[in-house]
PDB file with SEQRES, HELIX, SHEET and CRYST1 records, atoms N, CA, C and O in Angstrom:
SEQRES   1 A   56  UNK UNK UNK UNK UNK UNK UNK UNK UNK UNK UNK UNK UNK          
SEQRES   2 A   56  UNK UNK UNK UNK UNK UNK UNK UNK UNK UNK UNK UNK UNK          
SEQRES   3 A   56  UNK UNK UNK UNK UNK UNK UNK UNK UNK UNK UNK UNK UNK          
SEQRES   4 A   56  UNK UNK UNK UNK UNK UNK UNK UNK UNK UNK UNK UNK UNK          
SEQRES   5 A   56  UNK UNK UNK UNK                                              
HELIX    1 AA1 UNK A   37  UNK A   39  5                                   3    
HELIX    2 AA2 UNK A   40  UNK A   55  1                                  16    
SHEET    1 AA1 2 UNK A  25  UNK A  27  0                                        
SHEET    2 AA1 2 UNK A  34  UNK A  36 -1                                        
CRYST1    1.000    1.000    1.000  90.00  90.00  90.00 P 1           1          
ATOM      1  N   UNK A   1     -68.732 -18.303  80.352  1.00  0.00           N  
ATOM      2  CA  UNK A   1     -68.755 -19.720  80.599  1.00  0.00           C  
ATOM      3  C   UNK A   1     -67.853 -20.042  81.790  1.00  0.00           C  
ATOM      4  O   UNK A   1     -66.675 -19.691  81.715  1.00  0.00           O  
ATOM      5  N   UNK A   2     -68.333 -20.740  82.991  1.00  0.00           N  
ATOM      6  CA  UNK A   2     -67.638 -21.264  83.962  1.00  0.00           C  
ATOM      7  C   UNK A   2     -66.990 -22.576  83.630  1.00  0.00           C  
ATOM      8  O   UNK A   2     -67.557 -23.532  83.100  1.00  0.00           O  
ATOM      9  N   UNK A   3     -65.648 -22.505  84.029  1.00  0.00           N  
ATOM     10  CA  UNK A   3     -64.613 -23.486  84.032  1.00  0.00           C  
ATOM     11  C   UNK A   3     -63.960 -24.179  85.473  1.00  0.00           C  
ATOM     12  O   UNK A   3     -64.384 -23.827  86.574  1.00  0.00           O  
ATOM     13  N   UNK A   4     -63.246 -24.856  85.372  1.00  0.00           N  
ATOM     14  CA  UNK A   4     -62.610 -25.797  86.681  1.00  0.00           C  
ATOM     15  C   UNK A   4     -60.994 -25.618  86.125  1.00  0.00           C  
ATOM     16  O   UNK A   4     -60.572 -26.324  85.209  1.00  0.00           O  
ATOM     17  N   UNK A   5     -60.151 -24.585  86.797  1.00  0.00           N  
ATOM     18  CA  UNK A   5     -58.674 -24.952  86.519  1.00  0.00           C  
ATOM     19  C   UNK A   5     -57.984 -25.731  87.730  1.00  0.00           C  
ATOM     20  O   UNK A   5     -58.631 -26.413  88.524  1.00  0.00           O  
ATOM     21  N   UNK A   6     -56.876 -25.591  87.774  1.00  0.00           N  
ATOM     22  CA  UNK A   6     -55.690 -26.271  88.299  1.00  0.00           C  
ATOM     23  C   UNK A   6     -54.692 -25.252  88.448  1.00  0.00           C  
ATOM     24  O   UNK A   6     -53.992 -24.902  87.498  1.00  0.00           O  
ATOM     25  N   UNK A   7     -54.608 -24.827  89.442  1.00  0.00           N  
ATOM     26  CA  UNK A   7     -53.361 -23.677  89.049  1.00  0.00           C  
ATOM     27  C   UNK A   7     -52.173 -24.584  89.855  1.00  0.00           C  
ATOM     28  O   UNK A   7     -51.947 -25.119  90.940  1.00  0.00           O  
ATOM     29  N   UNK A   8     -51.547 -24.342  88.427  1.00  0.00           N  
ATOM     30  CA  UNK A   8     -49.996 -24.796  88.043  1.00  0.00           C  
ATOM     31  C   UNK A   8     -48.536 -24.384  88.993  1.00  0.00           C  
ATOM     32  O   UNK A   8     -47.333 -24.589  88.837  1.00  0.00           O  
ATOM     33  N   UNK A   9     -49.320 -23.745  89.968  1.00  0.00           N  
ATOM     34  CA  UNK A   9     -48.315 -23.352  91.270  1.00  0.00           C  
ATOM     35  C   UNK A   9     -48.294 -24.212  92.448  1.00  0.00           C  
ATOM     36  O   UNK A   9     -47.330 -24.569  93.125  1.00  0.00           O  
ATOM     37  N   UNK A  10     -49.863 -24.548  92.599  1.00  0.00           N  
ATOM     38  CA  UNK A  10     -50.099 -25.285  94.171  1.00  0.00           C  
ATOM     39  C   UNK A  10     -50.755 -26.261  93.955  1.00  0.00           C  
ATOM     40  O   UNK A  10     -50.924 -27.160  94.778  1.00  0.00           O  
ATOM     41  N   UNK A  11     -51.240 -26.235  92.775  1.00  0.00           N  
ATOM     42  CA  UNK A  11     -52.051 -27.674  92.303  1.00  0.00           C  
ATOM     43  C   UNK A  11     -53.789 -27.751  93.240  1.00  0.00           C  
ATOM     44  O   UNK A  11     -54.596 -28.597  93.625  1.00  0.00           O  
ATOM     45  N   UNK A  12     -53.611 -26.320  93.229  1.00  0.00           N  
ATOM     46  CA  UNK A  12     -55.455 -26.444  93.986  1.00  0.00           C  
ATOM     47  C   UNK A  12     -56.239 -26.177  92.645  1.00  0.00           C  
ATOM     48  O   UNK A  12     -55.984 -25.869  91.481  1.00  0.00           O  
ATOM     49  N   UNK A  13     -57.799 -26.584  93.774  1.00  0.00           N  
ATOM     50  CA  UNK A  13     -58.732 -26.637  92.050  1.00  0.00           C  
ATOM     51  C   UNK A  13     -59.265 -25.512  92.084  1.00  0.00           C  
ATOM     52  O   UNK A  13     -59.429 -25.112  93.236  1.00  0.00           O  
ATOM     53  N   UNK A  14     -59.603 -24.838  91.303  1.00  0.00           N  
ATOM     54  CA  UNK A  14     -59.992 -23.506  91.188  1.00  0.00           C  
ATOM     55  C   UNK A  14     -61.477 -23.524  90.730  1.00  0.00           C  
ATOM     56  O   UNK A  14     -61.560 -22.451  90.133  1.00  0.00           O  
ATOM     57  N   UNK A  15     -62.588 -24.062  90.667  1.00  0.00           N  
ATOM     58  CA  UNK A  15     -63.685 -23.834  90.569  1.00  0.00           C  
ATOM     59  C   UNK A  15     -64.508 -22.801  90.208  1.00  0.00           C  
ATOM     60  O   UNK A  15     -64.380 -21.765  90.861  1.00  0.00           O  
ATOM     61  N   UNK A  16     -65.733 -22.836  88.886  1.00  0.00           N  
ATOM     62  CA  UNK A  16     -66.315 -21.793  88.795  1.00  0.00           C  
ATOM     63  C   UNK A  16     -65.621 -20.608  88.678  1.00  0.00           C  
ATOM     64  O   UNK A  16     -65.682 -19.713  89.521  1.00  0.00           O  
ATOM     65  N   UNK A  17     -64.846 -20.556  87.493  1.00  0.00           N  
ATOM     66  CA  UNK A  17     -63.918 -19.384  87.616  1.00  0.00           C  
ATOM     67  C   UNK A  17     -64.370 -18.694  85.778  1.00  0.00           C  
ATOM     68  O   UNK A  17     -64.099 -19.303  84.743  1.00  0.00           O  
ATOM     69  N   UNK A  18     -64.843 -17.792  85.825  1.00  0.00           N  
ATOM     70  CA  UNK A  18     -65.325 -17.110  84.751  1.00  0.00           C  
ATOM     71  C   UNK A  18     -64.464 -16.584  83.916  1.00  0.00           C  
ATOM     72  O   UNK A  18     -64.451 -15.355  83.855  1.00  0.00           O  
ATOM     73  N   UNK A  19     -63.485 -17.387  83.024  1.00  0.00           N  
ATOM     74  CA  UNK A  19     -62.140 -17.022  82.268  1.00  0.00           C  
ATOM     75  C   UNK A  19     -62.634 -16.135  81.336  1.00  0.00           C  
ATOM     76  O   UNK A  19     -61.783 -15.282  81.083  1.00  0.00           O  
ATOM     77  N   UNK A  20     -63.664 -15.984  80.718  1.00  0.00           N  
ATOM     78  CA  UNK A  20     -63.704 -15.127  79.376  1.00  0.00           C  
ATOM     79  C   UNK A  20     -63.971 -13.602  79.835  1.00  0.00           C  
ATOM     80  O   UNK A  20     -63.499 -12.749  79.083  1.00  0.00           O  
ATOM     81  N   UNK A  21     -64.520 -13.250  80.732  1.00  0.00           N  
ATOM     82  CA  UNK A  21     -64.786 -12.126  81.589  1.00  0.00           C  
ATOM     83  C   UNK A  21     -63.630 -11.524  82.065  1.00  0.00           C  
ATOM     84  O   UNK A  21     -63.512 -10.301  82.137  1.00  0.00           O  
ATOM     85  N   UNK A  22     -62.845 -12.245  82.365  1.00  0.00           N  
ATOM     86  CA  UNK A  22     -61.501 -11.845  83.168  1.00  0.00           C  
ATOM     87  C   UNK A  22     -60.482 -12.294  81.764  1.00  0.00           C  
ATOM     88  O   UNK A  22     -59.429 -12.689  82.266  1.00  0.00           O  
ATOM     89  N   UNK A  23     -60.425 -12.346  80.926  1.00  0.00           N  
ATOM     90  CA  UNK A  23     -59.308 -12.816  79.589  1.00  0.00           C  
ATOM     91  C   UNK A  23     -58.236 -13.591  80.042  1.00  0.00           C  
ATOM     92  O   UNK A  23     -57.030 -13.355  79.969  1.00  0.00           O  
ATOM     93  N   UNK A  24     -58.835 -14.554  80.523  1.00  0.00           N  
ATOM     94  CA  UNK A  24     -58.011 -15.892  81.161  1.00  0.00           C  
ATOM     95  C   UNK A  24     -57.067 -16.066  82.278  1.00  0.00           C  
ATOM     96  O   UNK A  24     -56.245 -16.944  82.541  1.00  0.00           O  
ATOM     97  N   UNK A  25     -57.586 -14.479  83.119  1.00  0.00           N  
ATOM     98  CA  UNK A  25     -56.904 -14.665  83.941  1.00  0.00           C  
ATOM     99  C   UNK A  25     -57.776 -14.825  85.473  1.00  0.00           C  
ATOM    100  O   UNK A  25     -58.943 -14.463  85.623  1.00  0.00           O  
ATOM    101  N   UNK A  26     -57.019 -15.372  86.411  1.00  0.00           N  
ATOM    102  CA  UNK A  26     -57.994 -15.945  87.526  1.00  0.00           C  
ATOM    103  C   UNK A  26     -56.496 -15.724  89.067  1.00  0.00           C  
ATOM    104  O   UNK A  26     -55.268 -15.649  89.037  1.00  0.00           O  
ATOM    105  N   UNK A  27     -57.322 -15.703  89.946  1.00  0.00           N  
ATOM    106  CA  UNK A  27     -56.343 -15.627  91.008  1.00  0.00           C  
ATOM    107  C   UNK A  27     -56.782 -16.911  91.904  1.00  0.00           C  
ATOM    108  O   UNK A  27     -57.842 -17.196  92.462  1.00  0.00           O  
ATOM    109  N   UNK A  28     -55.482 -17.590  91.804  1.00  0.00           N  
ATOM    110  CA  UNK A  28     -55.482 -18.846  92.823  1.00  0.00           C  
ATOM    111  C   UNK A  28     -56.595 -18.838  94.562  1.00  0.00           C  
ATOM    112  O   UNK A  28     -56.340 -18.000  95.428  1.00  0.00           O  
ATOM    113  N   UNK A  29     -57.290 -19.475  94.680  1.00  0.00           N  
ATOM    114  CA  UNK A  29     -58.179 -19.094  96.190  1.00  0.00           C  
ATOM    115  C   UNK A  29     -57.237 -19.758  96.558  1.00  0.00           C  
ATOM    116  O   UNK A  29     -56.571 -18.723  96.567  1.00  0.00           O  
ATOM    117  N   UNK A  30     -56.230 -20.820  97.011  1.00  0.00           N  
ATOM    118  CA  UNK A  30     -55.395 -21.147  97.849  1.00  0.00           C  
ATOM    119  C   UNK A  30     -54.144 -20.328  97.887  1.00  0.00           C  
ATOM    120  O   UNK A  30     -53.913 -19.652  98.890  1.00  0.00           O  
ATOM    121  N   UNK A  31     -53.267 -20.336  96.810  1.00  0.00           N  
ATOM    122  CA  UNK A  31     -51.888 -19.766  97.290  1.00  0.00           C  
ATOM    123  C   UNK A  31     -52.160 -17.726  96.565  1.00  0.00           C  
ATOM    124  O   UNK A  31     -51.283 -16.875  96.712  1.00  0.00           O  
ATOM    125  N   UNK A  32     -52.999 -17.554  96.132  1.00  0.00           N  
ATOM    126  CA  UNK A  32     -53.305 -16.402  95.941  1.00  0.00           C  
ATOM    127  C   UNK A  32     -52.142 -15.708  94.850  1.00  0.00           C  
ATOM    128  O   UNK A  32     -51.789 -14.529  94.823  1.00  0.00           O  
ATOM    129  N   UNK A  33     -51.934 -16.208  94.460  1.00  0.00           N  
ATOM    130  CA  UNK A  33     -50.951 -16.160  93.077  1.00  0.00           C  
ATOM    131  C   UNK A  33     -52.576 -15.862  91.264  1.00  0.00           C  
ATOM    132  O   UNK A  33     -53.745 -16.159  91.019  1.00  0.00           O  
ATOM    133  N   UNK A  34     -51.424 -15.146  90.628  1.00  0.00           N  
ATOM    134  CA  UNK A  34     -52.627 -14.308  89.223  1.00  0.00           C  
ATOM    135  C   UNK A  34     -51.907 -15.555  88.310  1.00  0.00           C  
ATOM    136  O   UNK A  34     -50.717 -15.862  88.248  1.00  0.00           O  
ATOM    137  N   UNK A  35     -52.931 -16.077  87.715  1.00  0.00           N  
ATOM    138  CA  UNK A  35     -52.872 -17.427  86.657  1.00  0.00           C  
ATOM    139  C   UNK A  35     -53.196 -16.877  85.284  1.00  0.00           C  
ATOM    140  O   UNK A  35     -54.381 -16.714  84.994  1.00  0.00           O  
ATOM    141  N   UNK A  36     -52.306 -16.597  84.470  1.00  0.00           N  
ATOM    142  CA  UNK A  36     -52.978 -16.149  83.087  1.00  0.00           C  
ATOM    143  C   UNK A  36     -53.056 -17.717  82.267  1.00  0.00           C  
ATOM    144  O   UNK A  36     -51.996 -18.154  81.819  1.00  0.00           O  
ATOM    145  N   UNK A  37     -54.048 -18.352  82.131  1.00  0.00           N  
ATOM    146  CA  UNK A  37     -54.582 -19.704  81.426  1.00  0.00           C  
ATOM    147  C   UNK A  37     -53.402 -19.280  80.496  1.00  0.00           C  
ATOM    148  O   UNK A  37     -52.251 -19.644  80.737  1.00  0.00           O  
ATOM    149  N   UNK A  38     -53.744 -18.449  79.360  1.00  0.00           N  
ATOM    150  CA  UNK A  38     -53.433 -18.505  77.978  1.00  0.00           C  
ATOM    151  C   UNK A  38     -52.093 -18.629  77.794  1.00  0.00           C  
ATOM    152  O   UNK A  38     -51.737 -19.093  76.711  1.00  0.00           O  
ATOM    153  N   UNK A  39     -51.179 -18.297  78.668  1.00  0.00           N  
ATOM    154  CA  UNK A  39     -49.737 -18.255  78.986  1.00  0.00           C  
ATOM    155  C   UNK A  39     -49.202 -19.506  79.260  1.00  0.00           C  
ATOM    156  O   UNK A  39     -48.204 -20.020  78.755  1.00  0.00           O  
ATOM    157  N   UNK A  40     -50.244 -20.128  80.432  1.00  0.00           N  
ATOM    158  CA  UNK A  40     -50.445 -21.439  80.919  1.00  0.00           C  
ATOM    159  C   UNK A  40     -50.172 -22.399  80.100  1.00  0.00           C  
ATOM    160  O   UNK A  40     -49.072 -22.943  79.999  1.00  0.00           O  
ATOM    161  N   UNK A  41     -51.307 -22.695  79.380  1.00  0.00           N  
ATOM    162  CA  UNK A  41     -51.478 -23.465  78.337  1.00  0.00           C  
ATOM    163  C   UNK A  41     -50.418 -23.678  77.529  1.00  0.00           C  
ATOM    164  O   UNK A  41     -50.412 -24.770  76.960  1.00  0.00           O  
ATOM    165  N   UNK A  42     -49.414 -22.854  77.292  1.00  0.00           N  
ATOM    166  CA  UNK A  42     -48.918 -22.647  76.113  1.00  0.00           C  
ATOM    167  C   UNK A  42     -47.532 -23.193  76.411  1.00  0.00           C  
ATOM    168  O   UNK A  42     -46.795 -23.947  75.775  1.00  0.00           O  
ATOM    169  N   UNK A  43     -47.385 -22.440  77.829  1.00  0.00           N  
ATOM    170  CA  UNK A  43     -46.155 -23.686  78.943  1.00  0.00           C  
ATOM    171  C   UNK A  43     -46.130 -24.931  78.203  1.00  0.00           C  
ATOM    172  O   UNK A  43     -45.222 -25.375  77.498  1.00  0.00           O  
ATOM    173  N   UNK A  44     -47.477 -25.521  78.519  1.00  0.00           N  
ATOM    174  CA  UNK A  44     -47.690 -26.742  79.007  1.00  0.00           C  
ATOM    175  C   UNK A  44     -47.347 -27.692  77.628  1.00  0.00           C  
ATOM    176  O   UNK A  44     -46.772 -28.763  77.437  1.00  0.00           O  
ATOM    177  N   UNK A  45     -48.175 -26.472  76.609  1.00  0.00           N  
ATOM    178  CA  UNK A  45     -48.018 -27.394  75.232  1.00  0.00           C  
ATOM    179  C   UNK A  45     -46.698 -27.599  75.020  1.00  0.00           C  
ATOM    180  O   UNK A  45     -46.424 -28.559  74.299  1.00  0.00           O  
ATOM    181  N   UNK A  46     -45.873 -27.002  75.422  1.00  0.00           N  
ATOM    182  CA  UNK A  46     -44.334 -26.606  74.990  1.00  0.00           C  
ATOM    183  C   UNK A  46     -43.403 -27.783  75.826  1.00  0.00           C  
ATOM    184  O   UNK A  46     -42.435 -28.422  75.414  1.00  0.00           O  
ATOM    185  N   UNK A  47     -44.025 -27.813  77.056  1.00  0.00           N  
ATOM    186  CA  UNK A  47     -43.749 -29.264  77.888  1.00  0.00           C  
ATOM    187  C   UNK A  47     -43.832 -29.946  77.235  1.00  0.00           C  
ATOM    188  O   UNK A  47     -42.856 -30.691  77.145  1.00  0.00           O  
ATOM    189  N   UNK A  48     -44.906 -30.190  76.390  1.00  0.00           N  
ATOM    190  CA  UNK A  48     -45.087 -31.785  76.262  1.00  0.00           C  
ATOM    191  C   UNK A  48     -44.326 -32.335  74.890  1.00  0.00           C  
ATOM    192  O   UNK A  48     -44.011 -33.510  74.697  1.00  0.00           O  
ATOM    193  N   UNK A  49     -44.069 -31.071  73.854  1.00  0.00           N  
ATOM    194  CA  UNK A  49     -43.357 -30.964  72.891  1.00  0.00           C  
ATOM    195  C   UNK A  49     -41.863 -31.345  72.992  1.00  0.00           C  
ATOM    196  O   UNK A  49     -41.156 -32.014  72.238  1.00  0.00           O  
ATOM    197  N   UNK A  50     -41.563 -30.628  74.318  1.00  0.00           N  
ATOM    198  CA  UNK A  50     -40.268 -31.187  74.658  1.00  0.00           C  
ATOM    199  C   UNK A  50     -40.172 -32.272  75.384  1.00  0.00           C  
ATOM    200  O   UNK A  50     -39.001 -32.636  75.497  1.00  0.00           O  
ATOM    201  N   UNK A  51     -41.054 -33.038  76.006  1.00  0.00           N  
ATOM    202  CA  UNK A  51     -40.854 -34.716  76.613  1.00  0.00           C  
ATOM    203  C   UNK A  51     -41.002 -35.308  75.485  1.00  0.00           C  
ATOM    204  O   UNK A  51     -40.495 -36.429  75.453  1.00  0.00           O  
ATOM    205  N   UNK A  52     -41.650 -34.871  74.295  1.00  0.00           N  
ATOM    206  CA  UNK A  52     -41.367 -36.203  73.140  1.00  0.00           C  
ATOM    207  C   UNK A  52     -40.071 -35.770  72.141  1.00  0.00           C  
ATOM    208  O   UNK A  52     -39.769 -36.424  71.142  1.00  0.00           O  
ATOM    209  N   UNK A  53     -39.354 -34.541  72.590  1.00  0.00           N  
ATOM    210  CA  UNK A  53     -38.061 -35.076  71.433  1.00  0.00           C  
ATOM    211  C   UNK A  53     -37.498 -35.649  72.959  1.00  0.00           C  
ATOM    212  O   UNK A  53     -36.512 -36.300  72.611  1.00  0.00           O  
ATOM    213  N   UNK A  54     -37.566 -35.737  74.120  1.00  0.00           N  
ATOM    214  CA  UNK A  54     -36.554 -36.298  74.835  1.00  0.00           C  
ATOM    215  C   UNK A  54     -36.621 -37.836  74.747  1.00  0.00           C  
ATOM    216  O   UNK A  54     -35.696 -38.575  75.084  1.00  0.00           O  
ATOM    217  N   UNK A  55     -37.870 -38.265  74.234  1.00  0.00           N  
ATOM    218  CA  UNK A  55     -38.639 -39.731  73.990  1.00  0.00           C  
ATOM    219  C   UNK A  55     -37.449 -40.353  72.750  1.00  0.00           C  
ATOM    220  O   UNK A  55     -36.741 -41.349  72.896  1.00  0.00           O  
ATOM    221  N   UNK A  56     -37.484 -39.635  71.799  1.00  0.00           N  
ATOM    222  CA  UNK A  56     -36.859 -39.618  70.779  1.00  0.00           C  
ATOM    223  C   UNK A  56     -34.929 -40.018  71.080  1.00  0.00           C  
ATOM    224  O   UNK A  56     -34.147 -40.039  70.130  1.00  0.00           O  
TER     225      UNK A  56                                                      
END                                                                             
């Protein structure tokens, strides 16, 4: 299944990028940096976990 990321380094869009083939990992076409999604993601959830105890 083709997807649309964002890599979390340069903020380019990454287009048509076949994550399940590659096990979530993809290489940035702009800054050429290796994006593992699943790692990604997990950042991100962890971000947002921590802006709401800072809410708090």
């Amino acid at each position: 299944m083709l997807s649309d990321k964002i890599c979390p380094y340069c903020g380019a869009g990454n287009g048509g990028s076949d994550l399940k083939d590659s096990n979530g990992l993809f290489v940035c076409i702009s800054c050429d940096k290796l994006v593992d999604t699943k790692t990604e993601e997990k950042k991100t959830e962890m971000s947002k976990q921590d802006a709401k105890k800072r809410e708090r």
